[in-house]
N, C-alpha and C positions, 0 to 999 in steps of 0.2 A: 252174635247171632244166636236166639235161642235154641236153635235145632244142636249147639256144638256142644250148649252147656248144659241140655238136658240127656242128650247121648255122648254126654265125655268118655267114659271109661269103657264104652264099646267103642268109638272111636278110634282112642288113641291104642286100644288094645288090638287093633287092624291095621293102623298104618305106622307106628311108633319103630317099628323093625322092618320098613321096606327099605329093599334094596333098591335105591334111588340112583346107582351110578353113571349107568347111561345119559340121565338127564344132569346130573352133576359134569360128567365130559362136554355137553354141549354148552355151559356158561363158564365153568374155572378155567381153560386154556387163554379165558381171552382176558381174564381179569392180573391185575398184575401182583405175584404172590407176596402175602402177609396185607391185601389192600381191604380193604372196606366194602361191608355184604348188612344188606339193609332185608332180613327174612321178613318180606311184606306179607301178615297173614298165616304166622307160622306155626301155627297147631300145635301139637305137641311139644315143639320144639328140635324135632328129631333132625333137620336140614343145619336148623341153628349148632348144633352139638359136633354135626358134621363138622359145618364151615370152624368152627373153632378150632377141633384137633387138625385140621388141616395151616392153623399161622394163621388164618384171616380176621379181622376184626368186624365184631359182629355186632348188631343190633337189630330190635326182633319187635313186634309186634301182631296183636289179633284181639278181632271185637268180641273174643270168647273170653267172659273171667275162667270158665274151668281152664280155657286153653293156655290164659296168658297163665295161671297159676303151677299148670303143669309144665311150661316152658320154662318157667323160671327155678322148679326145682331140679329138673332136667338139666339144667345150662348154665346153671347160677348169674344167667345176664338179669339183667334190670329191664323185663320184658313191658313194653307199654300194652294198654289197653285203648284202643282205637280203631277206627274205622278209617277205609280209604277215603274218604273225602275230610278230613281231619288231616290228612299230612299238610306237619309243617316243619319240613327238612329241605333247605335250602342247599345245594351242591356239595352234596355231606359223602357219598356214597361214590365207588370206583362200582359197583353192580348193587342191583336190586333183584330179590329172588323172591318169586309170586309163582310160589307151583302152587297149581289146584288153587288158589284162591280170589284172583279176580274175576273167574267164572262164578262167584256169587254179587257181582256188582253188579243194578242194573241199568242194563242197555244204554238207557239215556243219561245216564250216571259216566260211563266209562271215558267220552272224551275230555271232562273234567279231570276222570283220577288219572288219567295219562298223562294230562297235564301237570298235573302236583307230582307221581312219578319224576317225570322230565324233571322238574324244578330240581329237586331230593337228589338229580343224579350231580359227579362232579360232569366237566366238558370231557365227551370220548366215552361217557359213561354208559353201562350195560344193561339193558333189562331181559330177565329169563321170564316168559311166560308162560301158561298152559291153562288150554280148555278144551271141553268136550270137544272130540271132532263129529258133531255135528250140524242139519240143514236148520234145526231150529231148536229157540229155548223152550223149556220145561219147566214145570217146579212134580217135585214130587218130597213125600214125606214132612213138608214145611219147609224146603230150601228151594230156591230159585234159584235156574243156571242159566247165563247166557253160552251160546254156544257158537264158534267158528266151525268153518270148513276153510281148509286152506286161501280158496276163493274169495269165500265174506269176510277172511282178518285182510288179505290183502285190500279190498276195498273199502275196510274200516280202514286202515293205515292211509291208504290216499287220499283222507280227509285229515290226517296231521301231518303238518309240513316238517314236525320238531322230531322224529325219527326216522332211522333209516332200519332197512331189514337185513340182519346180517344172514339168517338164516332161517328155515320151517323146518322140522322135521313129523314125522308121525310116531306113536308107539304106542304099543299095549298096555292096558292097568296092568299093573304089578300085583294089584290083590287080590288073592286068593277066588276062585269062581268068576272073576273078571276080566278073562282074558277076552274075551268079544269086544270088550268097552276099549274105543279108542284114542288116542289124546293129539291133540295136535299143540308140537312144543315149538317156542318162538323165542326169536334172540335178537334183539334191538339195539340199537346205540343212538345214543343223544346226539343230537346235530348241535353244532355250536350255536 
C-alpha cells in the first residue's frame, strides 16, 4: 500500500511502542501456547516481536516493502511481502492476527480474503480482527477503510457459513490524541 511506504517512519514512529495488551488478552488465552500465529498485515512488526518473546511461532506478512523491511529487522522473521488476496496458506496456522489491517481491504474484496483466511487456519483455528467502529467507509489521506459496527460485522458473518463468533469487544485507540477513535475487536474460530 503506497500510503505505508511513503509515510513509514512517521508510521512506525506512532505505533511501533503501543501498548497492545488488552487486544493481545482477547486472542492468546484461546490459542494453545508455543502454537502458530500468522501476523496478517503486520506493519512494523511490533505484534510479531510480541508473539515471539511470548514461545509462539510466528510468521508475518504486509503489502508495504517499508513495512515488510522494518519487520524483518525488527523480528529477524523472513517477513513476506503480499496482499490478502495472494494467501496461499493452507491449514498452516493455530490463529491468525489482523489488527488494524483488514480494514484496508475492499468491501467487495473481504468475503474472498475470509475465505483464504479460513483456508490458512488449522480446524479450531482462531482469527483476531479489528476495524473502525464505524456506520460507514472512508478513505482519507490515500487509504481506504472499510468499517464495522458491531451490527454490520454480525450481518457480514451471516453470509459465511465457515466461521463462528467467539467474541466482539469495543476499545479505544491507544494512540496518542486518539482516544475518540473507536475499534471494534473480533475473535473467530474456523468451523470444520
Amino acid at each position: 500500500m503506497n500510503y505505508y511506504d511513503k509515510h513509514a517512519d512517521s508510521y512506525i514512529s506512532t505505533t511501533v511502542s503501543l501498548d497492545m495488551s488488552v487486544q493481545y488478552s482477547l486472542f492468546l488465552p484461546f490459542l494453545p501456547q508455543g502454537g502458530s500465529i500468522l501476523d496478517a498485515g503486520c506493519g512494523s512488526g511490533r505484534d510479531s516481536l510480541w508473539f515471539l518473546s511470548q514461545g509462539y511461532k510466528v510468521e508475518a506478512f504486509d503489502i508495504s516493502v517499508a513495512m515488510v523491511e522494518h519487520a524483518r529487522a525488527l523480528t529477524g522473521l523472513v517477513v513476506r511481502k503480499l496482499s490478502f488476496m495472494e494467501l496461499d496458506y493452507d491449514s498452516a496456522f493455530d490463529g491468525i492476527w489482523a489488527c488494524a489491517s483488514l480494514l484496508h481491504v475492499p468491501r467487495t474484496e473481504l468475503p474472498a480474503v475470509f475465505g483464504l483466511l479460513h483456508r490458512a487456519l488449522k480446524p479450531q483455528g482462531l482469527l483476531y480482527c479489528s476495524f473502525k467502529d464505524r456506520e460507514e467507509d472512508f478513505s482519507t489521506d490515500g487509504r481506504s477503510f472499510t468499517c464495522f459496527t458491531e451490527q454490520g460485522f454480525q450481518a457480514f458473518l451471516s453470509e459465511l457459513s465457515f466461521f463462528e463468533l467467539v467474541q466482539v469487544s469495543h476499545s479505544q485507540d491507544v494512540r496518542e490524541g486518539r482516544a475518540d477513535e473507536r475499534w471494534l475487536n473480533v475473535l473467530l474460530r474456523k468451523k470444520i
